[in-house]
C-alpha positions as CSV (number, residue, x, y, z in Angstrom):
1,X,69.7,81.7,120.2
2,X,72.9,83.4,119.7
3,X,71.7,86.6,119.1
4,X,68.6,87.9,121.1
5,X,66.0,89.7,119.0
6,X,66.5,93.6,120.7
7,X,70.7,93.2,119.6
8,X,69.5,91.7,116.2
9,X,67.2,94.9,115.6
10,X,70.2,97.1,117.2
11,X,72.5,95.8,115.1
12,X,70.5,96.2,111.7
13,X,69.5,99.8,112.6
14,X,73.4,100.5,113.1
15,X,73.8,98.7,110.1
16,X,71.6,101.1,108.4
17,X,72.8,104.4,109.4
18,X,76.4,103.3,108.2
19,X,75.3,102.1,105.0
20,X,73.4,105.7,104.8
21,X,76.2,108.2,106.3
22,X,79.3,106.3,104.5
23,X,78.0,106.7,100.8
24,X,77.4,110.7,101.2
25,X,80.6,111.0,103.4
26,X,82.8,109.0,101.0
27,X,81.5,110.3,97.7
28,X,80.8,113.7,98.8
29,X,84.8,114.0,99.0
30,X,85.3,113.2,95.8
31,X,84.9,114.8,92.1
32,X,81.4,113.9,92.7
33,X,81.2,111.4,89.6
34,X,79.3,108.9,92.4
35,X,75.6,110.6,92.0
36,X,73.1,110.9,94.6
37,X,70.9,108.5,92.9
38,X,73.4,105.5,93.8
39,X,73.5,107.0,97.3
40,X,69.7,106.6,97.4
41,X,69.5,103.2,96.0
42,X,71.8,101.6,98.4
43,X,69.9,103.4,101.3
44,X,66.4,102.2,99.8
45,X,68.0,98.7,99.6
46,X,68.9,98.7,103.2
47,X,65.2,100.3,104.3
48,X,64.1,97.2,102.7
49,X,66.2,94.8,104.3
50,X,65.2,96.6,107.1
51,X,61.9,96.1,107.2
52,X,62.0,92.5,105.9
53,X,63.7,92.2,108.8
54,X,61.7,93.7,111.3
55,X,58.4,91.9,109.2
56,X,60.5,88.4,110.2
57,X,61.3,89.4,113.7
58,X,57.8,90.4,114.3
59,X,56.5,87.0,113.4
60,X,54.1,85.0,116.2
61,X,54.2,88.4,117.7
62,X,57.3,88.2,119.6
63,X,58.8,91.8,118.3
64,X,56.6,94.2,120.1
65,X,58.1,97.4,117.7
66,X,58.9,96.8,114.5
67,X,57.5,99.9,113.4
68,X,60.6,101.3,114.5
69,X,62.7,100.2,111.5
70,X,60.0,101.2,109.0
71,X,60.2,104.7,110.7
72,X,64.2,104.2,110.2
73,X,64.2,103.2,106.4
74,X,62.3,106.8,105.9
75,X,64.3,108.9,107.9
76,X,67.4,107.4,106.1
77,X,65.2,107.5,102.7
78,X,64.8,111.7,103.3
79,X,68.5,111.9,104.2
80,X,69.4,110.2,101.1
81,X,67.4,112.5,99.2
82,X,68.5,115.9,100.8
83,X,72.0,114.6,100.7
84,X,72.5,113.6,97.2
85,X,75.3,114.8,95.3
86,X,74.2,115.8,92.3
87,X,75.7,114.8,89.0
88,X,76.8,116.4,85.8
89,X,75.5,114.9,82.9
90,X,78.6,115.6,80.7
91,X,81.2,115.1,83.7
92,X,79.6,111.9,83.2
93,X,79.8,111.4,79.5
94,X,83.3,112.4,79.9
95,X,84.9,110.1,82.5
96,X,83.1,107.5,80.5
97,X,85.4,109.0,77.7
98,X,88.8,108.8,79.3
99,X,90.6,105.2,79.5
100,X,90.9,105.1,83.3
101,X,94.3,104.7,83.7
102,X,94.8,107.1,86.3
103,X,98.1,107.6,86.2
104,X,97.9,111.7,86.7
105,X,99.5,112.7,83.7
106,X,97.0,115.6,83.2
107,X,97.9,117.0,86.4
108,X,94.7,116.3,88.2
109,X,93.4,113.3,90.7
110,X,93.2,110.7,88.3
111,X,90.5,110.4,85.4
112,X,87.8,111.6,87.9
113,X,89.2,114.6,88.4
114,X,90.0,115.5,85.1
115,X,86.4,114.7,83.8
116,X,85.8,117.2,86.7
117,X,87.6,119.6,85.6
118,X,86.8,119.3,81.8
119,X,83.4,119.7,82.7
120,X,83.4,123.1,84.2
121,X,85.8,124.3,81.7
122,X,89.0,124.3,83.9
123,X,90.9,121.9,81.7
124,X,91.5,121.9,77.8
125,X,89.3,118.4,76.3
126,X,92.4,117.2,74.8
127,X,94.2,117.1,78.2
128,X,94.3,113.1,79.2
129,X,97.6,112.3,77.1
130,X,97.3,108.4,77.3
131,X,94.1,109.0,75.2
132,X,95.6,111.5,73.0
133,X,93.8,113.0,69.9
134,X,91.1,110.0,69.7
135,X,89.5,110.6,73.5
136,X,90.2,113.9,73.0
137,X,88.0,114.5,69.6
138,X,85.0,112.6,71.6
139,X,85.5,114.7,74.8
140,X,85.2,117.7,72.5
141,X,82.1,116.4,70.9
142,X,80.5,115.9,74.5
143,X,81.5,119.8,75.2
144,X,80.3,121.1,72.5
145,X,84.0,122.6,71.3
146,X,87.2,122.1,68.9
147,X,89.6,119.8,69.8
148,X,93.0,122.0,69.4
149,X,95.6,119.2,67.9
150,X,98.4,118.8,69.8
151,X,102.2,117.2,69.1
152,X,102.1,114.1,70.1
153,X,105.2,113.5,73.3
154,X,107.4,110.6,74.6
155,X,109.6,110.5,77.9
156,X,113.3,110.6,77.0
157,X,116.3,109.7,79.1
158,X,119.2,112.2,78.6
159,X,122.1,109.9,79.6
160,X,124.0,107.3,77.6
161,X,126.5,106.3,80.5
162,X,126.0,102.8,80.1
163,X,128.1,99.8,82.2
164,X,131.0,100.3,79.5
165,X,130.7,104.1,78.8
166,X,131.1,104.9,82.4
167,X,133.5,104.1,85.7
168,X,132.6,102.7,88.9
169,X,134.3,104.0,92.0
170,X,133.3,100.9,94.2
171,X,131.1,98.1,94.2
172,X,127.6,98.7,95.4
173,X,125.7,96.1,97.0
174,X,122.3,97.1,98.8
175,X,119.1,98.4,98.7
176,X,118.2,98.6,94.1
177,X,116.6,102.0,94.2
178,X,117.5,105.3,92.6
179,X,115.8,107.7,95.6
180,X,117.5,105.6,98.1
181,X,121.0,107.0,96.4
182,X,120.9,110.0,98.1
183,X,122.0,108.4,101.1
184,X,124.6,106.6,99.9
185,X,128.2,107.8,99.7
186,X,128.7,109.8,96.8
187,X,125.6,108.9,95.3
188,X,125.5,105.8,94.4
189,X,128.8,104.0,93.1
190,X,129.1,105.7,89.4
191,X,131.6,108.1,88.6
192,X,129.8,110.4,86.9
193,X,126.8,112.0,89.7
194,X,124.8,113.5,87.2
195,X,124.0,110.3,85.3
196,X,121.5,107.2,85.0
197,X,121.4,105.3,88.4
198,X,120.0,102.3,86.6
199,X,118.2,100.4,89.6
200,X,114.5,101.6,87.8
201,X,112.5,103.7,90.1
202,X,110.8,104.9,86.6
203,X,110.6,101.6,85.8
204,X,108.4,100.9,89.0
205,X,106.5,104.1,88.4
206,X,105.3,103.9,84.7
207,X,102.1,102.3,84.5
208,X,102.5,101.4,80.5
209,X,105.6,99.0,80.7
210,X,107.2,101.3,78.4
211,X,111.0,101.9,80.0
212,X,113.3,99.5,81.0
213,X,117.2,99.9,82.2
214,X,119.1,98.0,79.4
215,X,123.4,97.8,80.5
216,X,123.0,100.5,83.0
217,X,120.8,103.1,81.7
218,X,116.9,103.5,81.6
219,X,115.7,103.4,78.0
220,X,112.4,104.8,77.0
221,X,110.1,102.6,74.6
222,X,108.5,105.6,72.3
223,X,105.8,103.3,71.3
224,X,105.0,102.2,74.2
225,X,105.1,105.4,76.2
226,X,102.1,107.5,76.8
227,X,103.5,110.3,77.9
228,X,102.3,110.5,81.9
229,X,105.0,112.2,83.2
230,X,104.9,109.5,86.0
231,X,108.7,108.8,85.3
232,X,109.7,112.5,85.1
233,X,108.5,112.8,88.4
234,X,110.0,109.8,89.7
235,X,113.6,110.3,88.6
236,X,116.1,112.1,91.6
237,X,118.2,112.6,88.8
238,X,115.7,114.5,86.7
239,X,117.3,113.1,83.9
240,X,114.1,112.3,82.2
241,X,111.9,115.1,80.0
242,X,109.0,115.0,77.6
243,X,110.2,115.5,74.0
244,X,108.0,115.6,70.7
245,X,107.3,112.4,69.0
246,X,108.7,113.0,66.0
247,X,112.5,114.9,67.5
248,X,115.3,112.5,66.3
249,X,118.0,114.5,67.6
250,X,118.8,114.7,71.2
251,X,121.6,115.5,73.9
252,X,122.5,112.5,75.4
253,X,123.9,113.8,78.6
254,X,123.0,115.8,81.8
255,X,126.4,116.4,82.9
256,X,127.1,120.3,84.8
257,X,130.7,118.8,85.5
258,X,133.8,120.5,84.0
259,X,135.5,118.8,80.8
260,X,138.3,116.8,83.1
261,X,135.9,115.9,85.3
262,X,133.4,114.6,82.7
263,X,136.1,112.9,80.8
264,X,137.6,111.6,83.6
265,X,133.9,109.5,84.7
266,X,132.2,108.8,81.2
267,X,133.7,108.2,77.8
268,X,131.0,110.1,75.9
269,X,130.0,112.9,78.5
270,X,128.7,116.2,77.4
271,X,132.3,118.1,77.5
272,X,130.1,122.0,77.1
273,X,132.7,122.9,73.8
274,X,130.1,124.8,72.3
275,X,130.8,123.4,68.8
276,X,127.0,122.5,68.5
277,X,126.0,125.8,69.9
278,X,128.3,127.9,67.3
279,X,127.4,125.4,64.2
280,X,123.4,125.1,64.8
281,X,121.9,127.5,61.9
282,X,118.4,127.5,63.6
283,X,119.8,128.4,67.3
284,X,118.2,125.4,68.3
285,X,120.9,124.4,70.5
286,X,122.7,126.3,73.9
287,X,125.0,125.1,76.4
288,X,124.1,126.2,79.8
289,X,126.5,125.1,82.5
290,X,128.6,122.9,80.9
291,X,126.1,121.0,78.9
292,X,124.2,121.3,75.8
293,X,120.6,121.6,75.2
294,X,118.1,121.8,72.7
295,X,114.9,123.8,72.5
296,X,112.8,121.4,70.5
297,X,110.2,123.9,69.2
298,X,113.1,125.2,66.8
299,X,115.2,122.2,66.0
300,X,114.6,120.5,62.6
301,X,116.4,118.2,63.0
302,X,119.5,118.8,60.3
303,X,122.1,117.1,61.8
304,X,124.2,119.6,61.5
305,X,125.3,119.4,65.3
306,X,125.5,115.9,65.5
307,X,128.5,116.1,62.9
308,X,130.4,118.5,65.0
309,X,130.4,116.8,68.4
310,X,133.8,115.5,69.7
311,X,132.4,113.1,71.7
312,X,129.5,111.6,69.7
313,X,126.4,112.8,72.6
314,X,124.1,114.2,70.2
315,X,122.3,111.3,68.8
């Protein structure tokens, strides 16, 4: 016999206590979506296995205490009981509501914690942005409450230094990642220090598929993009920002470098004229620092500064 009877009966016991202590530790540290009445099934399970066991051990006689596991399956049955987390009925509902992505775009732990949060009024019902209006019309029916429609937003790379637009001032082999930059001479091998690395940290960091680096420069897929944040975060450059849905005009350029030295490192770079600034008629548009900027809760989109740009950067 491999195992003698007392270490089988040892072993089970341990068995139990771990199977009791790890749900409450583990779930009691979390949003507390995992309810005590999973916590107490998976203890009653193991009280049954455990006595089964003891019931087979303590065939022809030869276990003298089998009592001992019965008497361990209720201790662990009254812990689960005093010990259960209890669970929100509408925290529920709504984690059921939200897609499950997390990807932490609503600022909180992941779906969990935003169904959390919803339900004891900390966060607004419509604030999971990869569900969007829809999840957010049946988290407000679950709460009792108006949903309060909100512009729909996309991630948007302000840089159009692509491979032809911009200069190289040697020829980088190495490590393909944008954070790693910083500790490479200069940068990274572009010209221009303010622009698009292109080796796709946001790439690697958005859970949708929805950028890609086409000739150089990330490029945002509006479609695809749900609006996370995940790349906005991710970029060393912070070249990336949420813009409304439905903006067609936009800065292409991040550039704080003087006009020479723009000029000098990207055919199209934001130069900080002030031609857009002076011609906008809605004072959508500033230039802070050498570069231009637009406030998209005023721009309508005219055109009207696109026309006046000497180097073509508004698109």
């Amino acid at each position: 016999m491999l195992f003698s009877r007392r270490s089988a009966t040892s072993a089970c016991a341990i068995a139990l206590v771990v199977m009791a202590v790890t749900p409450y530790h583990r779930f009691s540290s979390s949003i507390g979506l995992a309810s005590g009445a999973m916590t107490w099934l998976v203890i009653l399970g193991a009280s049954l296995a455990a006595f089964v066991h003891g019931a087979a051990l303590c065939k022809g006689g030869e276990m003298r205490r089998p009592r001992h596991l019965g008497a361990i399956g209720v201790f662990l049955g009254v812990a689960g009981k005093k010990f259960a987390v209890e669970v929100d009925e509408k925290e529920v509902a709504v984690r059921e509501a939200l897609p499950g992505n997390n990807c932490g775009g609503c600022g909180y732990p992941g779906c969990d914690g935003l169904a959390a949060a919803i339900a004891k009024g900390e966060a607004p019902v419509n604030g999971c942005p990869v569900g969007g209006e829809p999840v957010g019309k049946v988290i407000a029916a679950i709460m009792g409450q108006e949903v309060v429609e909100t512009a729909r937003q996309v991630a948007y790379v302000k840089c159009a230094g692509t491979c032809e637009k911009t200069k190289d001032n040697y020829e980088y082999t190495g490590v393909e990642d944008c954070e790693m930059m910083a500790f490479i001479p200069g940068g990274g091998a572009k010209s221009c220090t303010y622009g698009c690395l292109g080796f796709g940290s946001c790439v690697k960091a958005c859970p949708f598929g929805a950028i890609d680096v086409v000739n150089g420069v990330a490029v945002v897929d509006k479609e695809a993009c749900k609006a996370c944040g995940k790349c906005v975060a991710k970029c060393p450059k912070h070249l990336i920002e949420l813009v409304p849905y439905e903006q067609t005009t936009f800065v292409q350029c991040s550039s704080h470098a003087k006009g020479k030295a723009v000029t000098s490192a990207c055919e199209v770079g934001c130069i900080g004229c002030k031609k857009c600034e002076k011609t906008c008629p809605n004072g959508a548009i500033t230039v802070d620092n050498f570069c231009a900027h637009i406030d998209y809760s005023k721009c309508t989109n005219c055109g009207a500064c696109k026309e006046v740009c000497p180097r073509h950067i508004i698109q």
